[in-house]
Chimera marker file (.cmm) of the C-alpha trace (Angstrom):
<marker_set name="trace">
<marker id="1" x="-21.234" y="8.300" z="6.149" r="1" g="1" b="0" radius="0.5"/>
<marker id="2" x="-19.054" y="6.300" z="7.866" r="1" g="1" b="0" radius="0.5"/>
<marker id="3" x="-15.087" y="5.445" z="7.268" r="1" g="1" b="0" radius="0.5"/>
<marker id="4" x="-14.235" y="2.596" z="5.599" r="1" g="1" b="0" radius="0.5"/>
<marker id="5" x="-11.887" y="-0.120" z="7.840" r="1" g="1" b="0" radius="0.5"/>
<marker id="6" x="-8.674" y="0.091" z="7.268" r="1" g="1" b="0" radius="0.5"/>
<marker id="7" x="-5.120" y="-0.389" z="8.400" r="1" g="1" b="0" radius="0.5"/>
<marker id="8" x="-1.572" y="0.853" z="7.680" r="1" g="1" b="0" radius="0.5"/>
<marker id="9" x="1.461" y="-0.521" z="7.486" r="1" g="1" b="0" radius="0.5"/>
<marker id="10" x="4.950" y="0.697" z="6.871" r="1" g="1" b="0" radius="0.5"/>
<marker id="11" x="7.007" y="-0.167" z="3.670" r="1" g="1" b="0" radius="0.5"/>
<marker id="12" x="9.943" y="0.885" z="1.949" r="1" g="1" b="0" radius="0.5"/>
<marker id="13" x="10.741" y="1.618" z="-1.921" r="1" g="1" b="0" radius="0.5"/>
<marker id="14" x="13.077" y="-1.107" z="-2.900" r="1" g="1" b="0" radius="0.5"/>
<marker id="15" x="13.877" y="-0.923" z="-6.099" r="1" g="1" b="0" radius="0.5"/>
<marker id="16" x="12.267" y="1.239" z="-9.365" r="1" g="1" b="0" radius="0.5"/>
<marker id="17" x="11.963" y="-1.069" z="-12.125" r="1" g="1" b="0" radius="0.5"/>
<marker id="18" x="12.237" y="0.017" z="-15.704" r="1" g="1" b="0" radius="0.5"/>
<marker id="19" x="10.229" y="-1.216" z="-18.332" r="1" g="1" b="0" radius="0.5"/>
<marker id="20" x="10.827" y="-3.968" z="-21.031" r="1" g="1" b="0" radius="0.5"/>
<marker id="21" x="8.959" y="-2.048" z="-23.753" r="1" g="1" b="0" radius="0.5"/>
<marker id="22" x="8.507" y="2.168" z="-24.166" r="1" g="1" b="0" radius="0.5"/>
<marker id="23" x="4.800" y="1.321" z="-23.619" r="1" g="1" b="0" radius="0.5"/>
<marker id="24" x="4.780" y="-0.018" z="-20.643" r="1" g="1" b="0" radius="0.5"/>
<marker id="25" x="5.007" y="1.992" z="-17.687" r="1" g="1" b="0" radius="0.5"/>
<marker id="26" x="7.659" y="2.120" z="-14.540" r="1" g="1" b="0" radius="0.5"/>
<marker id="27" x="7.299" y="0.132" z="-11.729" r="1" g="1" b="0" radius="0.5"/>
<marker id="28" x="7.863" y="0.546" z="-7.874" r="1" g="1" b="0" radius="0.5"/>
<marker id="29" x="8.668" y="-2.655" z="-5.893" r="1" g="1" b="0" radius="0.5"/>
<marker id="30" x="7.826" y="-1.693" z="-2.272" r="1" g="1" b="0" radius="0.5"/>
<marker id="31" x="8.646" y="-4.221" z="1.059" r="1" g="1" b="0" radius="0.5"/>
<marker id="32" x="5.392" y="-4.371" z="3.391" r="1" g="1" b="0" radius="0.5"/>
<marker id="33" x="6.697" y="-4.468" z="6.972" r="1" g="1" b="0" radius="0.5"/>
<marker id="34" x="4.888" y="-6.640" z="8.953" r="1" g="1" b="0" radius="0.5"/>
<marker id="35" x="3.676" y="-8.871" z="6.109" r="1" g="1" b="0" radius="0.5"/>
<marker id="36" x="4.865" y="-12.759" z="5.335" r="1" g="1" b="0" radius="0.5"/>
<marker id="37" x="7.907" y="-12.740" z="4.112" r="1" g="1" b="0" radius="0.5"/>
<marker id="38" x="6.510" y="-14.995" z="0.615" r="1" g="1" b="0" radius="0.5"/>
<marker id="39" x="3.957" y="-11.638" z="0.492" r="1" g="1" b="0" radius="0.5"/>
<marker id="40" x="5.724" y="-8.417" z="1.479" r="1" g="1" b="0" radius="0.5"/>
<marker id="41" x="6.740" y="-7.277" z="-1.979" r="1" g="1" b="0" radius="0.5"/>
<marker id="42" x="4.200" y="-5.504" z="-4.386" r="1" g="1" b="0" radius="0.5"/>
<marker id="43" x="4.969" y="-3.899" z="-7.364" r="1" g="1" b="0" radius="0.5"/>
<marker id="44" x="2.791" y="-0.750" z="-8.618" r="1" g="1" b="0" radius="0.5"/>
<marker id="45" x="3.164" y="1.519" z="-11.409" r="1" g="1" b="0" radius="0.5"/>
<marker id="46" x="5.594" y="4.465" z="-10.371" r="1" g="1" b="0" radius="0.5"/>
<marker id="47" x="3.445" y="7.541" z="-10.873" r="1" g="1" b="0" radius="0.5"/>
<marker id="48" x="1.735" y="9.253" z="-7.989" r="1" g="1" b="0" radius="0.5"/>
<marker id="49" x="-0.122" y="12.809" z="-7.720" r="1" g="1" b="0" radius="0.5"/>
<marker id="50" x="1.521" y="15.682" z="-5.186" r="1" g="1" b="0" radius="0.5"/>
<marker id="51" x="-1.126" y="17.805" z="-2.910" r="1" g="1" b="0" radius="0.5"/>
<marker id="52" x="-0.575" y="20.394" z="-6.305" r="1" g="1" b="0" radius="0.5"/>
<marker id="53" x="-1.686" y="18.013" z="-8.978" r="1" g="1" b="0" radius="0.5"/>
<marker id="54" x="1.536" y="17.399" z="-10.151" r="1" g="1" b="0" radius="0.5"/>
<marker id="55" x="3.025" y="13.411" z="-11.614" r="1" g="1" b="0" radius="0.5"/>
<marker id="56" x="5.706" y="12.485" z="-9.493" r="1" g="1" b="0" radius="0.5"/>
<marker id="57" x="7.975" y="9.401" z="-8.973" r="1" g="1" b="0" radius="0.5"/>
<marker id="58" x="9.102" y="7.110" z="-6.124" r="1" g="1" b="0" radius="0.5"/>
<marker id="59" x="12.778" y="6.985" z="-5.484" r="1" g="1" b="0" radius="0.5"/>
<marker id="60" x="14.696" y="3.808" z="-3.826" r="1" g="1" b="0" radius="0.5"/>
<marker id="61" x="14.148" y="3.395" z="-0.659" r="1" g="1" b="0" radius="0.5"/>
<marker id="62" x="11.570" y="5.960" z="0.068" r="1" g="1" b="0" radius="0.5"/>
<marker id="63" x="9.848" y="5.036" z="2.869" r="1" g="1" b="0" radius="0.5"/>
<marker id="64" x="5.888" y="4.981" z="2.292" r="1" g="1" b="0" radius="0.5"/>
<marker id="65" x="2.848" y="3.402" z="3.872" r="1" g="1" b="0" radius="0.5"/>
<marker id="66" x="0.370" y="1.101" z="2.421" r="1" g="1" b="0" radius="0.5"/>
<marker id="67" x="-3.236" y="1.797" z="3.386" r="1" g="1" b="0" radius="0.5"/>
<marker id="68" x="-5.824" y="-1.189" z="3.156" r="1" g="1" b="0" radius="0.5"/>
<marker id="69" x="-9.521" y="-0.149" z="3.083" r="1" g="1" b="0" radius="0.5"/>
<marker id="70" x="-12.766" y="-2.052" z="2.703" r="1" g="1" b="0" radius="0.5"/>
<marker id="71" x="-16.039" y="-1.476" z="2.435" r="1" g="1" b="0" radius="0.5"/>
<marker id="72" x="-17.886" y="-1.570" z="5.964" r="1" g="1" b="0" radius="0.5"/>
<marker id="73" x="-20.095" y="-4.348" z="3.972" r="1" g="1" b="0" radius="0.5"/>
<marker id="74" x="-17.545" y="-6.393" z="2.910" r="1" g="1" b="0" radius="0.5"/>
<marker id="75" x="-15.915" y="-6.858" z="6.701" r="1" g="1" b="0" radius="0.5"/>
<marker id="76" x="-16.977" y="-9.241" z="9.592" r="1" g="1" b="0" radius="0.5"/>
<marker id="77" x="-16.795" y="-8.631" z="13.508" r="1" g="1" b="0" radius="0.5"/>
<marker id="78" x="-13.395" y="-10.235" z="14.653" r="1" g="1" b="0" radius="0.5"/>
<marker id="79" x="-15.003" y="-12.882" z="16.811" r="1" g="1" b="0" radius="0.5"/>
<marker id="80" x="-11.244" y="-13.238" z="18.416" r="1" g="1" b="0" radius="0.5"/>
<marker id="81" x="-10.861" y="-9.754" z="19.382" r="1" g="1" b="0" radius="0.5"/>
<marker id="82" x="-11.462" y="-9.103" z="23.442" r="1" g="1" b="0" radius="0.5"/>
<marker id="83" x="-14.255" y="-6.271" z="24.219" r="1" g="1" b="0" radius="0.5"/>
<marker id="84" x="-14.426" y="-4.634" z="27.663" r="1" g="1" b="0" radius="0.5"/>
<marker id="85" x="-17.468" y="-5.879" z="29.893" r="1" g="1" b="0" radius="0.5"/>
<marker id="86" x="-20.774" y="-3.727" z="30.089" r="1" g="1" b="0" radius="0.5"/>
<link id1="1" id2="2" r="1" g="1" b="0" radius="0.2"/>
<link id1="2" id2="3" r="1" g="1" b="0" radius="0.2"/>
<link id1="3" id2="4" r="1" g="1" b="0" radius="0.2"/>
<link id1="4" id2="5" r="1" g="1" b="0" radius="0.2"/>
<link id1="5" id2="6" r="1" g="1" b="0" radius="0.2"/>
<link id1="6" id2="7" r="1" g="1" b="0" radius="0.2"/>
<link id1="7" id2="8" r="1" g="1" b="0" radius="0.2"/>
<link id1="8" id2="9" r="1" g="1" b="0" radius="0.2"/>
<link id1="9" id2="10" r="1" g="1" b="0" radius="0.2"/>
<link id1="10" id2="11" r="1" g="1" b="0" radius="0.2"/>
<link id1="11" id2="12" r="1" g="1" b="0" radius="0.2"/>
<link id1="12" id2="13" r="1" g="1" b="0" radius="0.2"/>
<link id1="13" id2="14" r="1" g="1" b="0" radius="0.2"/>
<link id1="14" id2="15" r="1" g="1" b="0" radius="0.2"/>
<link id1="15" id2="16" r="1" g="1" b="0" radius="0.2"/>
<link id1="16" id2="17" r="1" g="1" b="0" radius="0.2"/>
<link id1="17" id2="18" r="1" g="1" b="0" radius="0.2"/>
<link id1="18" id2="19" r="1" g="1" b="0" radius="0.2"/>
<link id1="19" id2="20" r="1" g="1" b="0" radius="0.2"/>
<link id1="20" id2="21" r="1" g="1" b="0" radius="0.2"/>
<link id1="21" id2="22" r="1" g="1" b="0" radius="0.2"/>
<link id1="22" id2="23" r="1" g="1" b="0" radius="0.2"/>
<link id1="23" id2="24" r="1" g="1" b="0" radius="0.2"/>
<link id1="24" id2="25" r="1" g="1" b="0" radius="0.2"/>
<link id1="25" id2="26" r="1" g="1" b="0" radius="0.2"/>
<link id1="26" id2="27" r="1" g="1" b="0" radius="0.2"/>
<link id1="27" id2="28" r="1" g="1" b="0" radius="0.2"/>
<link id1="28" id2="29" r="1" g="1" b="0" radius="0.2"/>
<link id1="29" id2="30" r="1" g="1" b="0" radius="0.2"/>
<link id1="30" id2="31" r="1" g="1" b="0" radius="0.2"/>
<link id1="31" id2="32" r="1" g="1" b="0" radius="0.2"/>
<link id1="32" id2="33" r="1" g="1" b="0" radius="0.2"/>
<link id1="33" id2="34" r="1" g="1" b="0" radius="0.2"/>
<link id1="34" id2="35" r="1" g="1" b="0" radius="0.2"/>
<link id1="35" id2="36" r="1" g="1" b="0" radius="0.2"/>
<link id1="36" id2="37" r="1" g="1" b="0" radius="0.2"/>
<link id1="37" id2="38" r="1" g="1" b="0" radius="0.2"/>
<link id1="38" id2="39" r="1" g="1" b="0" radius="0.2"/>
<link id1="39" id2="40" r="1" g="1" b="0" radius="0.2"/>
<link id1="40" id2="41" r="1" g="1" b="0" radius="0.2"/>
<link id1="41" id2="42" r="1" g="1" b="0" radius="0.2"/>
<link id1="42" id2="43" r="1" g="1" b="0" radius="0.2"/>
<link id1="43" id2="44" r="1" g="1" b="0" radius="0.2"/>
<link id1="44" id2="45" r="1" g="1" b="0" radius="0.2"/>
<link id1="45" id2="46" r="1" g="1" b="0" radius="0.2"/>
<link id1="46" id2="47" r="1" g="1" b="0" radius="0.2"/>
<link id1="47" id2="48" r="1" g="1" b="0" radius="0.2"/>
<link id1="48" id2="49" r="1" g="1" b="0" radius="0.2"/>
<link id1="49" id2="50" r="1" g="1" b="0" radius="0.2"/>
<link id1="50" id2="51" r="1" g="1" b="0" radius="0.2"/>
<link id1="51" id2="52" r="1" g="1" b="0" radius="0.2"/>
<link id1="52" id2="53" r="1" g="1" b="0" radius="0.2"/>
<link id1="53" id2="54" r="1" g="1" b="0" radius="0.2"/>
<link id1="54" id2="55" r="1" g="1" b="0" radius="0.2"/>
<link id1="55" id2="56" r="1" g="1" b="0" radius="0.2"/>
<link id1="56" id2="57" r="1" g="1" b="0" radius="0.2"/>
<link id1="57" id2="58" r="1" g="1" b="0" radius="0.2"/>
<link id1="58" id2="59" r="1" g="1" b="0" radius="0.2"/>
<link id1="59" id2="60" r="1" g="1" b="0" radius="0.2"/>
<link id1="60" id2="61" r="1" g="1" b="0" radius="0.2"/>
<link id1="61" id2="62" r="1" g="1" b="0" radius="0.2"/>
<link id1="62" id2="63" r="1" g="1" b="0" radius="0.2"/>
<link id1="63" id2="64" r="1" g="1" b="0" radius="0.2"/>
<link id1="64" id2="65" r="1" g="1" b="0" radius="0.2"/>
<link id1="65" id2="66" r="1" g="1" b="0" radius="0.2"/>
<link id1="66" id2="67" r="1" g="1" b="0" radius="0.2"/>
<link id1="67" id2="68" r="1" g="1" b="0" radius="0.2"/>
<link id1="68" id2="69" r="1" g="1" b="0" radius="0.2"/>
<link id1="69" id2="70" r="1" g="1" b="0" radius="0.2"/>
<link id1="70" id2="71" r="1" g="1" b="0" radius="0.2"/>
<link id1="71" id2="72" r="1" g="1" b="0" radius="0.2"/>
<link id1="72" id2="73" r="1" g="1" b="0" radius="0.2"/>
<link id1="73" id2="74" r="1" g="1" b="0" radius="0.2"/>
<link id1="74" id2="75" r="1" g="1" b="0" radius="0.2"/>
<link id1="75" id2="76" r="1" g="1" b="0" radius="0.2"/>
<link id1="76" id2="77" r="1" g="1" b="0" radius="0.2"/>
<link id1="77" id2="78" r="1" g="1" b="0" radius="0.2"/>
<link id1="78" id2="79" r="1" g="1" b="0" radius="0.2"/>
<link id1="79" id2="80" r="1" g="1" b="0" radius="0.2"/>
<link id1="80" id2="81" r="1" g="1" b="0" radius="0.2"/>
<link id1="81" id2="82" r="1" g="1" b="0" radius="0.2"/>
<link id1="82" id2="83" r="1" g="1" b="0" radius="0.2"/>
<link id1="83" id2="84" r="1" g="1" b="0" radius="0.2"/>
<link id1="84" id2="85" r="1" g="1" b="0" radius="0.2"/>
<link id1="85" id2="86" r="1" g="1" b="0" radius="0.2"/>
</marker_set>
């Protein structure tokens, strides 16, 4: 099976936002470098897995990547892109 297409981009943590109400979770609102300015924030819920299974938290300014994938099905040949002569 083939990997999915994908790309990365660099972002940073900017701020951890606490909830209105006990029942809602934490958020993380992380900068997307690279992206339009009106785009490059997204918020996510602050609770990741560690490589032991554990729940752990973003901190401000923690600098993570964001990782796009998509099914090889649901992507198109760039048209625009330049391929080397056969």
């Amino acid at each position: 099976m083939s990997e999915k297409p994908s790309t990365t981009m660099p972002a940073t943590v900017e701020k951890i936002i606490k909830p209105a109400f006990p029942s809602q979770p934490e958020r993380a609102q992380i900068a997307v470098h690279g992206a339009d300015q009106l785009y490059r924030e997204l918020r996510i819920e602050n609770s990741l897995t560690d490589e032991n299974g554990e729940k752990v938290r973003l901190k401000p300014g923690a600098e993570v990547e964001v990782t796009i994938a998509a099914d090889p099905a649901d992507t198109a040949k760039d048209k625009s892109a330049k391929t080397a002569p056969h």
